[in-house]
C-alpha positions in Angstrom: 0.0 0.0 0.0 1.3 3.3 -0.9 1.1 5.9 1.7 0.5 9.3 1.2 1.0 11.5 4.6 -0.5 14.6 2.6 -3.6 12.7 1.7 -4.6 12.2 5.5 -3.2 15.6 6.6 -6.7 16.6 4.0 -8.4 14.4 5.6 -7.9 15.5 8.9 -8.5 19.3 8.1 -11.5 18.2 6.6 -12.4 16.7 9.6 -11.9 19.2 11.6 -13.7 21.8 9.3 -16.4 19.3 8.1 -16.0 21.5 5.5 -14.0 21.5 2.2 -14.3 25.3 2.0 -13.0 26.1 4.8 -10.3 23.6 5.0 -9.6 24.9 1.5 -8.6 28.1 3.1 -6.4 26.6 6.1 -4.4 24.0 3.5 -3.9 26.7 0.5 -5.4 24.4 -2.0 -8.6 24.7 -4.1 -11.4 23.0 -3.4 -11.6 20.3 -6.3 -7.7 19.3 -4.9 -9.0 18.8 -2.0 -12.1 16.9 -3.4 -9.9 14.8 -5.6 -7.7 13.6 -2.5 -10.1 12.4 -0.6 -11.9 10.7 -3.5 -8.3 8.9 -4.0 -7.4 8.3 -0.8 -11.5 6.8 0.0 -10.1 4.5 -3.1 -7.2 3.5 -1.6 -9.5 2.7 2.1 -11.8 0.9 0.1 -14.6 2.8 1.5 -16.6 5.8 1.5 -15.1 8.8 4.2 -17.4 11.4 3.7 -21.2 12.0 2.9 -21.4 15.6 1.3 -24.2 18.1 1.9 -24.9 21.8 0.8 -23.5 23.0 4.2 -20.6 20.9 4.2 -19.4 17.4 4.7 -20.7 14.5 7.4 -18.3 11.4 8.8 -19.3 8.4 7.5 -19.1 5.4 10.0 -15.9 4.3 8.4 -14.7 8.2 8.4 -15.4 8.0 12.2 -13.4 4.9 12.3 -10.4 5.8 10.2 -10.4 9.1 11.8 -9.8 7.9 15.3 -7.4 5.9 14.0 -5.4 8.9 12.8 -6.1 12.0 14.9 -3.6 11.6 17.7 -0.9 10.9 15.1 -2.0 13.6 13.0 -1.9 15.7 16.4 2.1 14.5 16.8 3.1 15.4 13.5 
């Protein structure tokens, strides 16, 4: 599996945000990068991360999982 730290660094800002806008804004990168990240890295999981809406984005059950799994390494680095 090929890792890619910057792929879950978006995912985490995302998370935080629940918001691609607004993460957009923290990260320095447009919105569709962001989009397409977390599209490749949901193909990479083999799952789905995010469920968008019109006011932003919600954790799916997996996106809670994975999420936990990352946040207090994300929080080291």
């Amino acid at each position: 599996m090929n890792i890619n730290l910057e792929l879950y660094k978006i995912f985490y800002v995302v998370t935080k945000h629940l918001n691609i806008t607004n993460a957009s804004k923290e990260l320095m990168i447009s919105q569709p990068a962001i989009s397409k990240s977390i599209k490749t890295l949901e193909e990479q999981l083999g799952g789905t991360l995010f469920v968008r809406t019109k006011r932003g984005v919600i954790l799916t059950e997996e996106g809670k999982e994975f999420y936990n799994n990352i946040k207090e390494a994300m929080n080291y680095i």
